[in-house]
C-alpha positions as CSV (number, residue, x, y, z in Angstrom):
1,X,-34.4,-50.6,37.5
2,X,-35.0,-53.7,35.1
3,X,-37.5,-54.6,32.8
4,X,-38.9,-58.0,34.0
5,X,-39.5,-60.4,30.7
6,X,-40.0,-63.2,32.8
7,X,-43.8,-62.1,33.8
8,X,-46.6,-59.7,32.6
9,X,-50.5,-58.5,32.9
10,X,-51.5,-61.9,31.0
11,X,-49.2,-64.1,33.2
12,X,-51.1,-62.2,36.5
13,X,-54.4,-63.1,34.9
14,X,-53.3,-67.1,34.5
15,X,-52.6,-67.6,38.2
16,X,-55.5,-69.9,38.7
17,X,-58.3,-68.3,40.1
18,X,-57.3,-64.8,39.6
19,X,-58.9,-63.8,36.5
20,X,-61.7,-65.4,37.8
21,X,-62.1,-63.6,41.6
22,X,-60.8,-59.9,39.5
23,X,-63.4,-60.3,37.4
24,X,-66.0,-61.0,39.9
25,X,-64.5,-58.1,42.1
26,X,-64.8,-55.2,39.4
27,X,-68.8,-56.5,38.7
28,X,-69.6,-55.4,42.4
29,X,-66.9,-52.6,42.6
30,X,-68.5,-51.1,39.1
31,X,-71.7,-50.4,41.1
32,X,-69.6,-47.5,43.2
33,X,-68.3,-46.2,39.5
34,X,-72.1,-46.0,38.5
35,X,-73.6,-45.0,41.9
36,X,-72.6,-41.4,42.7
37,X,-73.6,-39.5,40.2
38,X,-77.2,-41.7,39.9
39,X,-77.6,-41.0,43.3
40,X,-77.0,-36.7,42.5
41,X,-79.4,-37.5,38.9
42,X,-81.8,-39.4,41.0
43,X,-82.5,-37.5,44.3
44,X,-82.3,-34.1,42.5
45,X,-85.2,-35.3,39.9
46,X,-87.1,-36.8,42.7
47,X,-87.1,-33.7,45.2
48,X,-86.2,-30.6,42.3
49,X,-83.1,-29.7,44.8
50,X,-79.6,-29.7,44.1
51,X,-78.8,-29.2,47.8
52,X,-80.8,-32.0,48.7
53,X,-79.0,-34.0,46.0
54,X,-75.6,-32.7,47.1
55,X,-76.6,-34.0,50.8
56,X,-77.7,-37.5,50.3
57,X,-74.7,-37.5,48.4
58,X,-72.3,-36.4,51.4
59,X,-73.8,-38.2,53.8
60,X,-73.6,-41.2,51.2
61,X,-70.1,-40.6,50.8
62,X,-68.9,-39.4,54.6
63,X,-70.5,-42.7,56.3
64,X,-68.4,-45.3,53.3
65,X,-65.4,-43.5,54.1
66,X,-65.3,-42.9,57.5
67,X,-66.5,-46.4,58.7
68,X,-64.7,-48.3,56.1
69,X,-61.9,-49.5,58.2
70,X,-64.1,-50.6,60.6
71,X,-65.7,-52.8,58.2
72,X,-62.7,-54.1,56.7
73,X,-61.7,-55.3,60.4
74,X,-65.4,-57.2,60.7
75,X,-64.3,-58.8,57.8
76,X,-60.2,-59.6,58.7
77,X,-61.9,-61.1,62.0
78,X,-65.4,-62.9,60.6
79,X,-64.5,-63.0,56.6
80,X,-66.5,-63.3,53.6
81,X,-70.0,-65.5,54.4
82,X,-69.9,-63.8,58.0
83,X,-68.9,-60.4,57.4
84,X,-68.9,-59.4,53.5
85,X,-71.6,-61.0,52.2
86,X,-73.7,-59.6,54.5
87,X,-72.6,-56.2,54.1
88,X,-73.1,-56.5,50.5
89,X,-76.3,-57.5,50.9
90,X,-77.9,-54.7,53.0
91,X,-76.1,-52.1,51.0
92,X,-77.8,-53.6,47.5
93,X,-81.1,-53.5,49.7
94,X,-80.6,-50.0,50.7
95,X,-79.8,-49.0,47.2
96,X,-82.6,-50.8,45.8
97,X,-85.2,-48.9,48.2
98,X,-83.5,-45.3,47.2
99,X,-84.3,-46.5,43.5
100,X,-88.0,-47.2,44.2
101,X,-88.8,-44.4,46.8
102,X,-86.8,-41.7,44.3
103,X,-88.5,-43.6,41.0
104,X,-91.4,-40.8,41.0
105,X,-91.0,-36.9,42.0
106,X,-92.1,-35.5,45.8
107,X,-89.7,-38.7,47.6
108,X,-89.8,-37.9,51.5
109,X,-86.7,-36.0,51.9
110,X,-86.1,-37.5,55.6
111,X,-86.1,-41.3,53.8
112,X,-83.5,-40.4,52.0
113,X,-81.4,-39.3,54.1
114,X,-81.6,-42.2,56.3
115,X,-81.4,-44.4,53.4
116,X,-78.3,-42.7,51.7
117,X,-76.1,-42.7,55.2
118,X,-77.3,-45.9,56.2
119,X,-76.4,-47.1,52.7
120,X,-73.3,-45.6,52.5
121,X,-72.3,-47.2,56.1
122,X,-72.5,-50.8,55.0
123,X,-70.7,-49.9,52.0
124,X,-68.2,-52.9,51.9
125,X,-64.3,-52.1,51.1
126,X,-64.3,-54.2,47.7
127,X,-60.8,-52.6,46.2
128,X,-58.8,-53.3,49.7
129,X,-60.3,-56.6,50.1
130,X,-59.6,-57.8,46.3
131,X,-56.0,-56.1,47.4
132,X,-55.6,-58.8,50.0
133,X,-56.3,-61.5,47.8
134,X,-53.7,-60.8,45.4
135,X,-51.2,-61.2,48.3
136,X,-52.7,-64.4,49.0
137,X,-52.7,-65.4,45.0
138,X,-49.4,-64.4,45.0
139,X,-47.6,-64.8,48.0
140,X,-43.9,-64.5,47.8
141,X,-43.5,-62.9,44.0
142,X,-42.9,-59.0,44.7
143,X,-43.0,-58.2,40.7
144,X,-45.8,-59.9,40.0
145,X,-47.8,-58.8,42.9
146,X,-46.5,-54.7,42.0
147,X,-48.1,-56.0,38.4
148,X,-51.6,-57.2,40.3
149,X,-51.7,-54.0,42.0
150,X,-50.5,-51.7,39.1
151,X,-53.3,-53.9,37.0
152,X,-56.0,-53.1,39.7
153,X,-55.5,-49.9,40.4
154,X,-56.1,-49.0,36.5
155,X,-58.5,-51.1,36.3
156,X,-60.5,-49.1,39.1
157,X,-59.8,-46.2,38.1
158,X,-61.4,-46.9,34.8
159,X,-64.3,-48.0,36.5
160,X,-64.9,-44.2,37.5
161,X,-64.2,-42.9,34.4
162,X,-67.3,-45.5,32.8
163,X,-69.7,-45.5,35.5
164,X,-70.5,-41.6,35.6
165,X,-70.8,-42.1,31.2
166,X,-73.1,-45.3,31.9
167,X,-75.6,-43.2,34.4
168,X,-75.4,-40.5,32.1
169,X,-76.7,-42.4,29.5
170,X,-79.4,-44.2,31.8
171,X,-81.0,-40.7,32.7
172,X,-81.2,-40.2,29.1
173,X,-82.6,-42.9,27.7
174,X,-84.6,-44.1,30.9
175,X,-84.6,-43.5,34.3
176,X,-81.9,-41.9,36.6
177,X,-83.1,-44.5,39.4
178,X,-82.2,-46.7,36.9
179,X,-78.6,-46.5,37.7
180,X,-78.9,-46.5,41.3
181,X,-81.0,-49.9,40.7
182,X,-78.0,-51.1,39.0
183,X,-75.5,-50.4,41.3
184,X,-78.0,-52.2,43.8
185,X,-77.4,-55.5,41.6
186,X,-73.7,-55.2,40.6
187,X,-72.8,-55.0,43.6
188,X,-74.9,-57.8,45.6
189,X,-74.3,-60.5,42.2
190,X,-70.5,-59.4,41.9
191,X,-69.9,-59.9,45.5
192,X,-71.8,-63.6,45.5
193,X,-70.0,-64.7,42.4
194,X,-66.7,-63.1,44.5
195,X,-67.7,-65.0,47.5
196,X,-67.4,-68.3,45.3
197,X,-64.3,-67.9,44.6
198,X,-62.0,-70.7,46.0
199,X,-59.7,-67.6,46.9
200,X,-62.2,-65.8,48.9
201,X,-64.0,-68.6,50.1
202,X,-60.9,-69.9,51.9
203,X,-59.8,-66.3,53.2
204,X,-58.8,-67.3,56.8
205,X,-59.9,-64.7,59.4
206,X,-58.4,-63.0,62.5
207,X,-61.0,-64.2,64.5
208,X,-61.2,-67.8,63.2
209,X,-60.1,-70.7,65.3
210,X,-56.3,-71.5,64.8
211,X,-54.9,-74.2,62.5
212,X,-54.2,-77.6,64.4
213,X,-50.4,-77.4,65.4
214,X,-48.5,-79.3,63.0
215,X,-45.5,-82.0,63.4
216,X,-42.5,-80.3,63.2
217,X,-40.6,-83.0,64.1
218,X,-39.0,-81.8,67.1
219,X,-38.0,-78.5,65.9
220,X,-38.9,-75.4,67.4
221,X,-42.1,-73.8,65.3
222,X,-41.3,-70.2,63.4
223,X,-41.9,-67.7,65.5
224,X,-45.0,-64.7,65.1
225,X,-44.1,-61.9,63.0
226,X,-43.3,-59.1,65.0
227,X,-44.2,-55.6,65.2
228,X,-48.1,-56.5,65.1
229,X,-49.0,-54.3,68.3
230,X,-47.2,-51.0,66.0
231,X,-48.8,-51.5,62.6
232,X,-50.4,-48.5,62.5
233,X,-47.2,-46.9,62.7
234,X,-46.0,-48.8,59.8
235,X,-49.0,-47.0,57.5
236,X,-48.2,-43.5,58.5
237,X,-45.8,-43.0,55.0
238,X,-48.8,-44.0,52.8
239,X,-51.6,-42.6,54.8
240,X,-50.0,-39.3,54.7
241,X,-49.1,-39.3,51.2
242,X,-52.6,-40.6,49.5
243,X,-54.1,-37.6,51.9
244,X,-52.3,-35.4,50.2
245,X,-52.9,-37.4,46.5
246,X,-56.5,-36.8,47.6
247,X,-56.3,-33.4,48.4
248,X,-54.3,-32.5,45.0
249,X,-56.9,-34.2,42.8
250,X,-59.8,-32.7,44.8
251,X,-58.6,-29.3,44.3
252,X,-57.0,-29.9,41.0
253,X,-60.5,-31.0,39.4
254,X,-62.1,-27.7,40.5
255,X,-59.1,-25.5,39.3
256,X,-59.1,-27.2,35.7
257,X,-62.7,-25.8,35.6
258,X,-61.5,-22.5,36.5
259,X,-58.8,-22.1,34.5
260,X,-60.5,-23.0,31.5
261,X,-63.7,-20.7,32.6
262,X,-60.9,-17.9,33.0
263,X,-59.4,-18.9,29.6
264,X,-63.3,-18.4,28.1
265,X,-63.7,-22.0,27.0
266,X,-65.3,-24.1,30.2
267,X,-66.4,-26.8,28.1
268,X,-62.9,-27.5,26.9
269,X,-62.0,-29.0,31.1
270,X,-63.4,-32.5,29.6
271,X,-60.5,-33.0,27.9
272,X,-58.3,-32.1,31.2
273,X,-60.1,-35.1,32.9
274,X,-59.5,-37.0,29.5
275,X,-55.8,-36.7,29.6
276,X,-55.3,-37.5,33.5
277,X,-57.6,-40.7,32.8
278,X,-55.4,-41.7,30.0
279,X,-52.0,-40.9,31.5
280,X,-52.8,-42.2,34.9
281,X,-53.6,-45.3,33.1
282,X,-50.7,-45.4,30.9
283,X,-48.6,-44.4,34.0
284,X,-49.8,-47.0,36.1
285,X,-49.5,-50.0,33.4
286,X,-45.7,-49.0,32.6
287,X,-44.8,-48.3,36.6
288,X,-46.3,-52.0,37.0
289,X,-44.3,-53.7,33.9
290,X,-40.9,-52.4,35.6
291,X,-38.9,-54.5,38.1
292,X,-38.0,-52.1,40.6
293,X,-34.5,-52.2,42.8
294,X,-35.5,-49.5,44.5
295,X,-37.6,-50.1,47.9
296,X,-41.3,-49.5,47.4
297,X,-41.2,-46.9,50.9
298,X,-38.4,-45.2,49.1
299,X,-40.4,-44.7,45.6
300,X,-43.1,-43.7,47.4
301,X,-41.8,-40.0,48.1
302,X,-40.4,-39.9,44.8
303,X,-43.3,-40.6,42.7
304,X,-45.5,-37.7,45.3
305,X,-42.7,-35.2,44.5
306,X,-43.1,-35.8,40.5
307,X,-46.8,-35.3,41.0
308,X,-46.5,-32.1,43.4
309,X,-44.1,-30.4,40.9
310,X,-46.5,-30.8,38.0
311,X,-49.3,-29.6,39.7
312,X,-47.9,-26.9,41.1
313,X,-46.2,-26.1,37.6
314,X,-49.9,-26.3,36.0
315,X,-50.6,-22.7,37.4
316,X,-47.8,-21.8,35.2
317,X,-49.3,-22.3,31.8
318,X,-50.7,-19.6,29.4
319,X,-53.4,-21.3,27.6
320,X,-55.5,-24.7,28.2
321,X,-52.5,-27.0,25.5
322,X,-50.1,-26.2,28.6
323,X,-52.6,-27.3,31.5
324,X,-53.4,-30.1,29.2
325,X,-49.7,-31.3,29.2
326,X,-49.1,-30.7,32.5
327,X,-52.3,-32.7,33.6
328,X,-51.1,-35.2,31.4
329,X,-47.6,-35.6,33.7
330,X,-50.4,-35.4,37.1
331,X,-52.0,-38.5,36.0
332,X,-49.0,-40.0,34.7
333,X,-47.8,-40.2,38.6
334,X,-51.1,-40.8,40.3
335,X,-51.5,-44.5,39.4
336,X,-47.5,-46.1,40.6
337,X,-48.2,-43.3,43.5
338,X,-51.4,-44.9,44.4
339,X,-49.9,-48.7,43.3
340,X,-46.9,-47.6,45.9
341,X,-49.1,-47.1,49.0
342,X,-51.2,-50.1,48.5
343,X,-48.0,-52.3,48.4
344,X,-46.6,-50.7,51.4
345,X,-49.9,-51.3,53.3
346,X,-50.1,-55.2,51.8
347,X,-46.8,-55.3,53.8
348,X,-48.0,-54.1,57.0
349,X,-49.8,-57.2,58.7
350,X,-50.0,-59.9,56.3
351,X,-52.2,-61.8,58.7
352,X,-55.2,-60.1,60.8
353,X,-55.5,-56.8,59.7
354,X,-54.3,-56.8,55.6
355,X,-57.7,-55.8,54.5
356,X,-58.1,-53.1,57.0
357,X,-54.4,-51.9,56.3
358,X,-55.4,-51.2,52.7
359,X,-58.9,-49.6,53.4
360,X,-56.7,-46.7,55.9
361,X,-55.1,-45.8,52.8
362,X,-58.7,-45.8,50.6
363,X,-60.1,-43.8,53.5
364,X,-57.1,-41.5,53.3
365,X,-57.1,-40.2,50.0
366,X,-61.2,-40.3,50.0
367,X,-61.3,-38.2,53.1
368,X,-58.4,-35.9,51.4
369,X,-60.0,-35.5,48.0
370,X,-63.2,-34.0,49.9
371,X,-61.2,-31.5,51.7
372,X,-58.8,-30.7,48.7
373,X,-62.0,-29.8,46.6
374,X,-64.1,-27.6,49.6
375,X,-60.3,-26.0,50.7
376,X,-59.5,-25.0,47.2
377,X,-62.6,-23.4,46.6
378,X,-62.0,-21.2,49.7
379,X,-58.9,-20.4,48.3
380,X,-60.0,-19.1,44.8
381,X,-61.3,-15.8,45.9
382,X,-58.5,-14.2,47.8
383,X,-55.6,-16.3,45.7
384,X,-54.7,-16.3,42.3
385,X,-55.1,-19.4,40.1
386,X,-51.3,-19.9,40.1
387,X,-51.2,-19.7,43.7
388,X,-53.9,-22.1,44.1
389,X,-51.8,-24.4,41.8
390,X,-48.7,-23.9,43.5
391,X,-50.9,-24.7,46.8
392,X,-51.9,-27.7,45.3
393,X,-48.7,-28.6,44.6
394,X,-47.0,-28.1,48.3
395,X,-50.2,-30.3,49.5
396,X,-48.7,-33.5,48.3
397,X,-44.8,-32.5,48.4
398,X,-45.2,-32.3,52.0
399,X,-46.0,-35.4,52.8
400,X,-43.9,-36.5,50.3
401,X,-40.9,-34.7,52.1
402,X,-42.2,-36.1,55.5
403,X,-41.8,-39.8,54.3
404,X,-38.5,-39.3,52.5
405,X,-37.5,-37.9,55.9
406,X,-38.4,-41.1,58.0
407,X,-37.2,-43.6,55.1
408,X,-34.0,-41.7,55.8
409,X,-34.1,-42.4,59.4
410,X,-35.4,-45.9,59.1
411,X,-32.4,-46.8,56.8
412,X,-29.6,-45.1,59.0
413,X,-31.3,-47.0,61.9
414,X,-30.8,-49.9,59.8
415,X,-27.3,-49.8,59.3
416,X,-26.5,-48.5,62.9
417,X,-28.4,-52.0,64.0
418,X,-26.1,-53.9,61.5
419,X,-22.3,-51.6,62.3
420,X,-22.6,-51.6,66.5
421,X,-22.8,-55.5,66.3
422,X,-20.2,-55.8,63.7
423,X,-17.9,-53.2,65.7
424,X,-18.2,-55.0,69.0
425,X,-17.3,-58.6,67.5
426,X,-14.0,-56.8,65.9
427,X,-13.5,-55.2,69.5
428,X,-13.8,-58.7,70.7
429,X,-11.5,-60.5,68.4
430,X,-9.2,-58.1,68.8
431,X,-9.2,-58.4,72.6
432,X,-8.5,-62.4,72.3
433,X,-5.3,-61.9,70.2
434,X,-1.7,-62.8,71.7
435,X,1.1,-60.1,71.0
């Protein structure tokens, strides 16, 4: 690997437009930082039920997940005035109603319900989107496009780390609707000042009418991409490995929280979530300062197995220092792992489906870290905690082992491609020589 001088996180910022569409992109994508836990504050003040709380909240969550590839391909086909704008705009709406049916105690139950799936289903795919942009604003400079991504990714990621503290402090100081209100107008004012952008504004869609033909001057045009009917098969490595991401931070969130009950200090798990924040920050802004030789499908398996091995090794420590230091080497690995999979699925279909490429991987570890964190907690009772760890642990290196597998077979299919050619011209020349 080589330290690229030649670029860096400021140099990302001065392509033109880019700071300006980021910026507008982390406004609206600040509102899902804020929104989840001001929805939990919010519901379970306005009905006095937890469970009721927990349910708007799944139901919330399940219908953003679970439909967000399908929105992502309304917008690859219609783009932003037809497709995200308008999503944007009923999901502020729906927001803004939760906020003003749950402002008061004794909010119909059944409303919200509606309102939180409903909401939750226009939900538009802000971080894959913003992700397709950056391979427009920077089209053909792989180091400086791992730097966008490596830059976003932390950048997200901070977002949930600030949003749960700002909704804290609303239910304090006002109300928790307050926060939910918020989110309502992040998310509908970022997205419009997004929509502005000269970037966004000219993102050409799938389903738009094709370019004029141009003069080539007799020469024959360059010919489609190919592969574009088996893309999906091109996103099974970072599908399968952000499941398993999802899974391990699911579960490993709940364990912390055990292992420091079981250690007789629960309050003591903040600074477990304190250390992956920091480390997964620091890890992602070094991984994205590096020029990498290596392939970004090869890193990918790599950069899970680091991950797997400290999780599983957390079950291992003797006091909360140790899980401390082995969550710090967790979060060191989760941003370049997360970075990894983005740029593999930026590479999948540059063209009609980029935005929905990226949002399979979103889904992906979304859908994982649900199922990490409800598995795990079935797990508890009969298991051990270093068991559970070591579980954990074998959740991400086997997906990890799976795409070092395939990489392998993709390379030796490679160079089998490249040798049987080679082979039969020497055959061939050999044939034409006279004794």
């Amino acid at each position: 690997m080589s330290t690229a001088k030649t670029a860096s996180y400021l140099t990302v910022l001065k392509i033109p437009h880019a700071a300006r569409t980021f910026g507008a992109a982390l406004v609206a994508r600040f509102a899902y930082g804020i929104v989840f836990l001001s929805l939990v504050l919010t519901v379970s003040r306005a009905t006095g039920s937890y469970a009721m709380a927990g349910g708007v909240l799944a139901v919330f969550g399940l219908s953003s997940s679970l439909l967000a590839p399908y929105r992502a391909r309304l917008i690859d086909r219609h783009g932003v005035r037809r497709a995200l704008l308008p999503m944007a705009a009923l999901c502020a709406a729906l927001l803004g109603l939760i906020a003003a049916v749950s402002w008061q105690p004794g909010a119909p139950r059944a409303a919200l319900w509606v309102l939180g799936a409903a909401a939750g289903a226009f939900a538009p795919p802000l971080g894959p989107f913003m992700r397709t942009l950056w391979g427009v604003l920077v089209p053909d400079e792989e180091e400086l496009l791992q730097r966008a991504y490596s830059l976003d990714t932390v950048a997200e990621e901070l977002l949930y780390v600030v949003g749960p503290l700002l909704a804290g402090a609303l239910t304090a100081l006002a109300e928790p609707a307050l926060g939910v209100a918020l989110s309502a107008v992040l998310l509908l004012g970022g997205t419009a000042v997004l929509a502005t952008s000269p970037v966004a504004a000219s993102f050409r869609a799938a389903g738009a009418a094709p370019a004029p033909p141009k003069d080539t001057g007799g020469e024959e045009p360059p010919a489609p991409p190919a592969g574009g009917g088996r893309w999906w098969a091109r996103l099974i490595d970072p599908v399968l490995v952000t499941a398993g991401l999802g899974a391990c931070m699911g579960a490993f969130n709940l364990l912390a929280v055990a292992f420091a009950d079981e250690h007789g200090s629960a309050a003591s798990v903040s600074w477990v979530s304190a250390t992956m924040a920091v480390s997964s920050a620091l890890g992602g802004l070094l991984y994205g300062a590096v020029g990498w030789k290596l392939a970004a499908r090869a890193r990918l398996p790599i950069l899970a197995a680091f991950l797997g091995i400290c999780c599983a090794l957390a079950g291992q420590a003797t006091g909360m220092i140790g899980l401390v230091a082995l969550a710090a080497g967790v979060g060191f690995f989760t941003s370049p792992t997360l970075t990894t999979s983005y740029l593999i699925a930026g590479e999948v279909d540059s063209g009609a489906r980029s935005t929905e490429a990226g949002t399979w991987v979103n889904t992906a570890f979304n859908t994982g870290n649900a199922a990490g964190s409800a598995g795990i907690g079935l797990l508890l009772a009969p298991l051990s905690l270093a068991w559970c760890f070591a579980v954990t642990g074998v959740v991400v290196l086997l997906p990890a082992a799976v795409s070092a597998v395939r990489n392998s077979g993709r390379m030796m299919s490679r160079v089998e491609r490249i040798d049987i050619p080679a082979a039969t011209a020497s055959l061939n020349s050999g044939e034409g020589e006279k004794p």
